[in-house]
N, C-alpha and C positions, 0 to 999 in steps of 0.2 A: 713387020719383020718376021722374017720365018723361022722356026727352028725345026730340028732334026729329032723326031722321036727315034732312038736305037733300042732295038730288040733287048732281053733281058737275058744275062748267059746263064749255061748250063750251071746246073747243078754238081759241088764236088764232091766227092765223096770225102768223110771225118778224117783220113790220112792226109787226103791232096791238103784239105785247108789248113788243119795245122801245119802243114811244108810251107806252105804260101805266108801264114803268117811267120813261121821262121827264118824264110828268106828277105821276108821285107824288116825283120826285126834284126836279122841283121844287116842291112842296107843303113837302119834310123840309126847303131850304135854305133857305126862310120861318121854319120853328121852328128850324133850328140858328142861323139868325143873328140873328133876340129875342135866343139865349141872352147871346152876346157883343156884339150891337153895344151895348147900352146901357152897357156898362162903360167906356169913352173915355169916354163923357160924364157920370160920376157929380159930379166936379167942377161941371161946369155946373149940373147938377139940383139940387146942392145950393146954390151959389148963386143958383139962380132961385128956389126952393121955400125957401130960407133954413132946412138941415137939416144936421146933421154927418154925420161916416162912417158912422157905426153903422145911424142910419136909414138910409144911401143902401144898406148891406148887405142891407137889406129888400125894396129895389126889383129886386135881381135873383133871389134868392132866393126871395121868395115868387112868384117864376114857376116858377125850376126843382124848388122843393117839393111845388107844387099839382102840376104836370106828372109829377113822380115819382109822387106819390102815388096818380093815376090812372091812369096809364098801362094797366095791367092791366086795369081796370077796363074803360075803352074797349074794350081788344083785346075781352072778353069781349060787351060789347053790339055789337059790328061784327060777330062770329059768329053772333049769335043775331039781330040783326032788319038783316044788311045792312051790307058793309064800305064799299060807296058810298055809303049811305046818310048812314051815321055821318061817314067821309069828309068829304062836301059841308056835312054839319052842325056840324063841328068847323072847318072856313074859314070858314063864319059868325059863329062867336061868336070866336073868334080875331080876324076881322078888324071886328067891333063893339067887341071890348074893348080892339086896338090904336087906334081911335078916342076910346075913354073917356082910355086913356093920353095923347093928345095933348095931352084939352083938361082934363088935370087939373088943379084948383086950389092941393091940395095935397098932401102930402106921404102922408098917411091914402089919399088918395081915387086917388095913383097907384099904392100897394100892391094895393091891392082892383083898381083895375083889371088889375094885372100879374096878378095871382094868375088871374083870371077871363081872360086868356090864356091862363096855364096850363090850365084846363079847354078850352078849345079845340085847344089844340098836344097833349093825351093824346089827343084823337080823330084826329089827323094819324099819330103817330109809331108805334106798332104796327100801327096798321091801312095803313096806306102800305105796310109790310114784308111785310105778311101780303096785301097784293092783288099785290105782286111776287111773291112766293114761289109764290101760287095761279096764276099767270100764265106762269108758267115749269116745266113737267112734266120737263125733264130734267135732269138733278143738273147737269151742268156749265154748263147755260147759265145753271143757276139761281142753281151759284158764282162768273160772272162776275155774272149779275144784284146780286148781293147788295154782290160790290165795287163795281160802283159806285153803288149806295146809297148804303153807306156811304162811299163817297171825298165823296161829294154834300154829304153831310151833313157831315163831314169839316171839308172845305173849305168850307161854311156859316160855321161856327164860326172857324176861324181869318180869313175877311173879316169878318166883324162889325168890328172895331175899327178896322178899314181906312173901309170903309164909313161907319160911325157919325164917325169923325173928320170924313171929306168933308162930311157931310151936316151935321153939327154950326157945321159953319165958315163953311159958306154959310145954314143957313138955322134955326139954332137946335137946342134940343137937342129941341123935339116933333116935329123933319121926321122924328127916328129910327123915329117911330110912324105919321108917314103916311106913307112909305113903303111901308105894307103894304097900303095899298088900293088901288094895279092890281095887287099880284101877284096879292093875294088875287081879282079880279073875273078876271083870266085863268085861274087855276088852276080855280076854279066851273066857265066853261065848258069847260075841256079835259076837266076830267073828265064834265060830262054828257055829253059827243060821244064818250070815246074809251074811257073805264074800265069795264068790267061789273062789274054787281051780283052779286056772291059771297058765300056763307056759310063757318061753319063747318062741319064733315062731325055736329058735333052740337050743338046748340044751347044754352049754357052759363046754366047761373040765375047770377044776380047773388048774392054773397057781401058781404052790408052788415057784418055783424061786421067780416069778415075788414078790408074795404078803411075801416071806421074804424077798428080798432085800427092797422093802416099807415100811415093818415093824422097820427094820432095822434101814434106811433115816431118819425115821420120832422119834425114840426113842432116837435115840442120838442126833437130831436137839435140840428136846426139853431139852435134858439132858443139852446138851452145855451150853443154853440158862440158866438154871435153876443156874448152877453147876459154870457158867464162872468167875461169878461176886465174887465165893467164892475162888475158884483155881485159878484165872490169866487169863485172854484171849489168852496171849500169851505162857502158862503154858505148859509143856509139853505134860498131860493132855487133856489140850483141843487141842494143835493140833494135837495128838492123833486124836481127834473127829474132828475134822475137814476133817480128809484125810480118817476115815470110813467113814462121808457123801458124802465126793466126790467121794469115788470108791462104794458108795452103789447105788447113784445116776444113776453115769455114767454107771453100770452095770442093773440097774431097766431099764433104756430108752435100752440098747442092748439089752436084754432081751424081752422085750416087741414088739422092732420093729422087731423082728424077728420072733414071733411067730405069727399062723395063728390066732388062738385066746388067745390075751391076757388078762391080768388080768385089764389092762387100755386102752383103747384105743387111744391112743397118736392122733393117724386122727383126733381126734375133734379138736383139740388143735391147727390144719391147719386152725380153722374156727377163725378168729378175733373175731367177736362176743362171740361164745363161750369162749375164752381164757380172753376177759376182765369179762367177767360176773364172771367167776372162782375167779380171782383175785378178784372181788368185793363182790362176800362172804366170801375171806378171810381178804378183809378190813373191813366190816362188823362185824364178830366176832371179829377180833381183837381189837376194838372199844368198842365194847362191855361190853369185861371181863377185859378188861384194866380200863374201869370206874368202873366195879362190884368189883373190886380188890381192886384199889384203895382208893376207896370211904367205904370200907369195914375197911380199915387198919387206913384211916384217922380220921372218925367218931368213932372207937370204940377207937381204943390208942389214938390219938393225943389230941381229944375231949373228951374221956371219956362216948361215947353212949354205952346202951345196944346192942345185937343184935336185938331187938323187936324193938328199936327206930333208929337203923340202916335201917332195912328193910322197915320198915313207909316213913323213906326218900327219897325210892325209888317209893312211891307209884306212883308219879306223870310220871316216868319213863312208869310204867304198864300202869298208867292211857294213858297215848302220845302210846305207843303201842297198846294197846287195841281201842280204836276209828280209827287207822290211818291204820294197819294192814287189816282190810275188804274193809277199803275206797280202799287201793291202791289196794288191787284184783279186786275191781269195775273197777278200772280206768284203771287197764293195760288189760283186760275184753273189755274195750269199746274203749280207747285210744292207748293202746299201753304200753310198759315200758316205756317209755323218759321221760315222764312228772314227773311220782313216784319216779325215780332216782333222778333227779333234787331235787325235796322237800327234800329225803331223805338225800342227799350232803349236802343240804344247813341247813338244820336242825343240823345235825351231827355235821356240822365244826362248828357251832354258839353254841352249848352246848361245845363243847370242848376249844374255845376261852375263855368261862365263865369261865373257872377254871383254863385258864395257869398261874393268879397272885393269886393262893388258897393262902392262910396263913393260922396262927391259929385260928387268927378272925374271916374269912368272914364270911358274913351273908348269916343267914340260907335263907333265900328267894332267894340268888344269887344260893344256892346249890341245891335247889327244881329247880329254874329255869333252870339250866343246865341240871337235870334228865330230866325233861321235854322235855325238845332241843333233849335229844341223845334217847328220848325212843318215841320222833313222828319221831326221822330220823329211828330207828330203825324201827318202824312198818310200814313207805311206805318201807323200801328197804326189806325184802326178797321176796314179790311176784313177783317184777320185774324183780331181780336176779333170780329166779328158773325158768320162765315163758323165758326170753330173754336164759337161757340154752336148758332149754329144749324142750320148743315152735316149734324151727323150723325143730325139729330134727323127723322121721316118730316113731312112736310108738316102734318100735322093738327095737330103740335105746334108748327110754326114760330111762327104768332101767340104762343102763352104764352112762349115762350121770347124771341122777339124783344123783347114787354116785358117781358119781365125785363132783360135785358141794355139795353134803354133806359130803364127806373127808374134801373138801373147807374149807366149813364151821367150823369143827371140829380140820383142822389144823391151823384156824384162833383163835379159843377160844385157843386152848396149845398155842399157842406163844405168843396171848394178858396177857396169866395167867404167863409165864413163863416174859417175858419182865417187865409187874407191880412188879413182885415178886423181881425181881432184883433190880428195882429200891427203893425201900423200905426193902430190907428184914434186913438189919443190920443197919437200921437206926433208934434212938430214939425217941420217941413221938414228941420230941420238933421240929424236922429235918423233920419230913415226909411229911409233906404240903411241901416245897421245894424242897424236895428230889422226889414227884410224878410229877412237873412242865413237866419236860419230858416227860410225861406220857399221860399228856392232849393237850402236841403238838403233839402228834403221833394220838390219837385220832382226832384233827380239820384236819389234815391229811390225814387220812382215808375217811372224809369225803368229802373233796376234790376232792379224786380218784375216788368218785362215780360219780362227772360230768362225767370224762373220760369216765366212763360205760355207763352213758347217752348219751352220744355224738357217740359213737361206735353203741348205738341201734337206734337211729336215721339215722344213716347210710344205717341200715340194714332194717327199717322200711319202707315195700312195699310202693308205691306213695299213691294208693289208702287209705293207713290205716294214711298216713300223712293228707290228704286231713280231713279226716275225723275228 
């Protein structure tokens, strides 16, 4: 098999590249805020679209499914015919299918449209990473580059429900989906004016096997997960889906180890460090939309909130992400990850504790306080996470790696959305605050696991940058 060595591009000058990574940083806060804003308003959707929980589980999921599922996939065509290319072509169909979403009929025809988001936000999210990464030649400008990507995106995610509340209150639950068309016509031309067309250093064949059996793993996990609590765990049904996950699985890793270039590269996964960081973006999201979920379902049934006075409650979340998100690119920039891990753990588990005795009563300031708790652990932890993945790895690998750790990421929101959704979806207003309890020990949880990520990058943290 042949491949295409491509030339290495010019060199930019310190204004071009921080332009470049601003215009891709805001391209990533477009696909991190799909992720969450639609969740404040699953209530509304489903009273407009006249659908229950379960389906509404569908609406956000089959975004961040498709988008996991591709992710890789993207990175590898942005390598091989053009990461601006791909780029400009993924804001296209992202912000055509954020219009299909608008003017959906129903409930069939908004999944299909989110889903075909999803194929647009995979051509955004690796290749975004991978034109910062190519744009930045010296390690440390490259480690602050990368925080703040990821604070960007970060803090993407924790505004969505802020956002989507505002939007929702004034002007229905489709303003969440037009919303995306000036960003999306600004982003177009920032980047024809200001982004260069760059390759990979070798030009990668597409792996169809690989990325349908992925596709596959990852569509029926989430299904099971969604689907189980309705049909039986032990249901025919689902051990059905259990034994296509296991031969989709076992056949994605044969697959993959076998070819010269695959669609994943399993090698990294030899590297400790890289394999806890992974896991900890997917404890991470999981954390996340398990509280975006919950906290959605509680405040608007159990309580009686609007979706505008839903989203308000999150502010304190955005607010703890938005201050702590830059900080910790500062500090994994100057210190290292281990420290931003730690806060992030400790923050995380201490918001998720706050809410394992919710009832109907507790008090609103115990619930602000908890957002607070998960949205400053939120905002130190992903720059540590993307920077401890991708940091040590030589540039040529950054794109493979960066989707992975954004599948991670992506397969961590479907399973926090699919798990909340279970735990809530057939339960009465009076029941939900008890019936989420589970919901917010998986959460303190999560948070937990991020020591272990911390303790794994201090491992790996040269003597010299410990010293320091």
């Amino acid at each position: 098999m042949t491949t295409t060595t491509l030339a290495d591009p010019p060199v930019l000058s310190a204004r071009r590249r921080w332009t470049v990574l601003a215009v891709c940083a805001l391209s990533m806060f477009l696909v991190g805020l799909d992720t969450t804003i639609v969740n404040v308003g699953l209530p509304e959707i489903g009273r407009g679209l006249d659908v229950g929980t379960r389906g509404l589980e569908w609406v956000v999921d089959a975004y961040t499914v498709v988008l996991a599922s591709l992710l890789t996939a993207s990175g590898a065509l942005a390598d091989r015919f053009g990461r601006r290319r791909v780029f400009r072509c993924g804001l296209v169909v992202f912000g055509v299918a954020s219009l299909a979403c608008a003017l959906a009929p129903s409930l069939g025809f908004l999944v299909a449209a989110r889903a075909a988001q999803g194929v647009g936000a995979s051509m955004l999210s690796p290749v975004a990473l991978a034109i910062v990464v190519n744009a930045m030649p010296d390690p440390r400008e490259r480690a602050r580059a990368i925080g703040v990507w990821a604070s960007v995106f970060g803090l993407s995610m924790a505004a969505g429900p802020v956002t989507g509340g505002a939007l929702i209150a004034a002007f229905g639950w489709r303003s969440v989906f037009w919303v995306n068309a000036p960003v999306i016509v600004a982003a177009l031309l920032l980047v024809a004016v200001f982004v260069p067309e760059s390759h990979g250093q070798r030009a990668r064949r597409l792996d169809l096997p690989g990325q349908a059996l992925l596709t596959l793993a990852l569509c029926v996990s989430v299904g099971v997960l969604i689907e189980g609590p309705r049909i039986g765990w032990a249901s025919p049904p689902a051990l059905t889906g259990y034994a296509v996950i296991g031969a989709a699985t076992a056949g994605f890793a044969r697959v993959e180890l076998r070819r010269s270039e695959p669609l994943m590269d399993l090698g990294l996964f030899r590297r400790p460090l890289f394999t806890t960081s992974t896991l900890g973006a997917v404890a991470v999201f999981v954390a996340l939309n398990v509280t975006l979920l919950l906290n959605t379902f509680y405040l608007q049934h159990a309580r009686g909130w609007t979706a505008f006075e839903t989203g308000t409650a999150t502010l304190p979340m955005a607010l703890g992400a938005t201050l702590c998100a830059p900080w910790s690119g500062s500090l994994v920039g100057r210190l290292g990850p281990r420290r931003p891990l730690v806060l992030a753990g400790g923050f995380t588990a201490a918001g998720g504790l706050c809410m394992v005795t919710v009832g109907q009563g507790t008090s609103v300031l115990l619930l602000l306080l908890a957002h607070l708790l998960i949205g400053i652990g939120f905002g130190f932890a992903n720059a540590p996470i993307t920077n401890t993945a991708v940091g040590g790895l030589p540039p040529s690998r950054a794109g493979v790696a960066g989707a992975i750790t954004s599948t991670a990421r992506q397969v961590g929101s479907a399973v926090g959305i699919a798990v909340a959704g279970g735990l809530v979806a057939d339960v009465g207003p009076a029941g939900l605050a008890h019936a989420s309890r589970p919901g917010w020990l998986l959460v303190t949880a999560c948070g937990l696991f991020l020591f272990v990520v911390a303790r794994a990058a201090r491992a790996a943290t040269p003597p010299a940058r410990k010293a320091a």
